[in-house]
C-alpha positions as CSV (number, residue, x, y, z in Angstrom):
1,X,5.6,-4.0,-20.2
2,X,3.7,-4.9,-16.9
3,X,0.2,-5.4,-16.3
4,X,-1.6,-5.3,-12.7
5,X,-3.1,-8.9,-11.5
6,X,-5.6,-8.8,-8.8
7,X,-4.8,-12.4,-7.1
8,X,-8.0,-13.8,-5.0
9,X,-7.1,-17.0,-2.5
10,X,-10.3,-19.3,-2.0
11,X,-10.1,-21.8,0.5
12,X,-12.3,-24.6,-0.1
13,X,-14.7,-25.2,3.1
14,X,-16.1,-28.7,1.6
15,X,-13.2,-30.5,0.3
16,X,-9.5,-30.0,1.5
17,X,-6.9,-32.3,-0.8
18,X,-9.5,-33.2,-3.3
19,X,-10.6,-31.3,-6.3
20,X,-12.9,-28.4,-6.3
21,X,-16.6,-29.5,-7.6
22,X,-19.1,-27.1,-8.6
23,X,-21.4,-26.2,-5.3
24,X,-18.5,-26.4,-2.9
25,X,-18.4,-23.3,-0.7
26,X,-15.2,-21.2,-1.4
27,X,-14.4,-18.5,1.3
28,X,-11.8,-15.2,-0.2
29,X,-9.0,-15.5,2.8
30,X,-6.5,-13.5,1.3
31,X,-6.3,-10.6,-1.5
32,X,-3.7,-9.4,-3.7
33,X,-2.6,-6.9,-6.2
34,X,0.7,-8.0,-8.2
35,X,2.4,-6.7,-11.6
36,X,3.8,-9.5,-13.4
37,X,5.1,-9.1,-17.1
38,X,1.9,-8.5,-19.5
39,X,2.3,-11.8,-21.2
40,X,2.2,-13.7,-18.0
41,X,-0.8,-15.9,-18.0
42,X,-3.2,-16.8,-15.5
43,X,-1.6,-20.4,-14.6
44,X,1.8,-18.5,-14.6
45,X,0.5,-16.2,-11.8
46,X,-1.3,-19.2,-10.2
47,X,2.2,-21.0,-10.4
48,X,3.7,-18.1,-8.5
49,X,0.8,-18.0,-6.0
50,X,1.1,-21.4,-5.0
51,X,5.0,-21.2,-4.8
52,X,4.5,-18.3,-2.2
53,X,2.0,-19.4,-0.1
54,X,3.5,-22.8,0.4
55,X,7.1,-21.9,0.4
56,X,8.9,-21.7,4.2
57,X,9.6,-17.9,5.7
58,X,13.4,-19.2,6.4
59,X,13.3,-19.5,1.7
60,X,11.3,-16.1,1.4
61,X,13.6,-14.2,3.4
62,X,16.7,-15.4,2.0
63,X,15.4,-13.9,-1.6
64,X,14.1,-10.8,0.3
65,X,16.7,-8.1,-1.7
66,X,15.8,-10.2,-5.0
67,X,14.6,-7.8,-7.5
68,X,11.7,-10.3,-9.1
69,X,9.6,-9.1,-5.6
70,X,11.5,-11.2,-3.3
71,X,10.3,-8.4,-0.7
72,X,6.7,-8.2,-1.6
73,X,6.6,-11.8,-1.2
74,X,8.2,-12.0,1.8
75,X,5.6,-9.3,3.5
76,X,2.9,-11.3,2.1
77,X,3.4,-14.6,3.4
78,X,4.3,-13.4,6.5
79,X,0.6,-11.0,6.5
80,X,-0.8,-14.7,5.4
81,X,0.8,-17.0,8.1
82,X,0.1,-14.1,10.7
83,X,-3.7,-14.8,10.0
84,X,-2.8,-18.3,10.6
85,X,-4.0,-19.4,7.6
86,X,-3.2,-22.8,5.9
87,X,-1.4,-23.6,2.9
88,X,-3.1,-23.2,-0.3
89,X,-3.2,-27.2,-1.5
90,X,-6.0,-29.3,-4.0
91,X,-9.4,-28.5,-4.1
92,X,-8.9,-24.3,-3.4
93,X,-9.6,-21.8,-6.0
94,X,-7.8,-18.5,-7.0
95,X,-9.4,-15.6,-9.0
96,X,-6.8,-14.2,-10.9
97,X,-8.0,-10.5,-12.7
98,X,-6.2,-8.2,-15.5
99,X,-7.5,-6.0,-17.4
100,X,-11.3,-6.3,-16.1
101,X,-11.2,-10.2,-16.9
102,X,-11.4,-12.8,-14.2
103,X,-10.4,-16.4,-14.8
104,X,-11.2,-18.8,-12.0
105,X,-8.4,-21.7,-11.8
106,X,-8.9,-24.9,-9.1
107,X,-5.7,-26.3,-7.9
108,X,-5.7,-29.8,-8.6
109,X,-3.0,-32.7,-7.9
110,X,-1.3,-31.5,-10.7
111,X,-1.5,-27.9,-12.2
112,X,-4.5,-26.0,-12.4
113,X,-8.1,-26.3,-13.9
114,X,-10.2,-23.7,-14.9
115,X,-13.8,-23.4,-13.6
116,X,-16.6,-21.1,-14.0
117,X,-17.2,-18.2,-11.6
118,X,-18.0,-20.4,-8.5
119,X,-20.9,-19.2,-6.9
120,X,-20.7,-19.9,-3.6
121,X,-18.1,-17.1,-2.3
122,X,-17.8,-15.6,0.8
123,X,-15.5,-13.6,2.7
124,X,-13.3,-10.2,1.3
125,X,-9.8,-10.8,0.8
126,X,-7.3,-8.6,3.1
127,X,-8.7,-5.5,3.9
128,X,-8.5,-3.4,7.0
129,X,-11.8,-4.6,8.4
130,X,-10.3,-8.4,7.9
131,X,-7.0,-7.3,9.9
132,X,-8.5,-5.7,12.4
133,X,-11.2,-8.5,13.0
134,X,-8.6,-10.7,13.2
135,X,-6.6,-8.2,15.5
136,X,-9.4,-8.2,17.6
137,X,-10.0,-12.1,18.5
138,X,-6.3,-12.6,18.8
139,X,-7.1,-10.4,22.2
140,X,-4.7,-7.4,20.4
141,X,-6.1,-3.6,20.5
């Protein structure tokens, strides 16, 4: 059985490579909906999410025909460096939803701690008003 994960990347604006404290502004710079095996956990997904968004394109493309979504994450990291964003490291935050509950996890040095809803969010994921902003000041049509 597979349940449908809603995976939120927050990048930490206050504290890169140090852990997330309460207050620290968090801006959404990637989105994304995944279906993992229904007793995957939170920190399971998390796992996978740091995995991907750290792992090289030359890896990701190799496991591209891999039938675990080696093609999903392949698109996806390639979306995420396209934006030129950094790598997901210490001190960033994912928001990780199933079944209309969100847990909030901090990456820390080691593994993941779960937070309370951070309040100070900005920012909305990948959308098509994110692309084509970023389309836009890249000087594209």
């Amino acid at each position: 059985m597979m349940t449908l994960f809603y995976i939120a990347v927050y990048h930490n604006n206050d504290s890169r490579f140090f852990p997330y404290e309460p207050g620290h502004t968090l801006t959404k710079v990637i989105s994304h909906w995944r279906h993992f095996p229904t007793e995957t956990s939170p920190e399971e997904v998390a796992d996978w999410a740091y995995r991907v968004f750290n792992d090289d394109l030359d890896n990701l493309q190799g496991r591209r025909g891999y039938p675990d979504g080696g093609e999903l994450d392949f698109l996806l990291v390639c979306t995420y460096r396209l934006m030129k964003l950094r790598s997901l490291s210490a001190g960033d935050v994912l928001g990780i939803t199933s079944e209309e509950t969100t847990v909030f996890l901090a990456c820390e040095f080691n593994g993941w701690r779960a937070i309370p809803s951070p309040q100070n969010r900005t920012g909305k994921g990948l959308t098509t008003e994110v692309i084509y902003q970023h389309l836009r000041g890249s000087g594209r049509a």
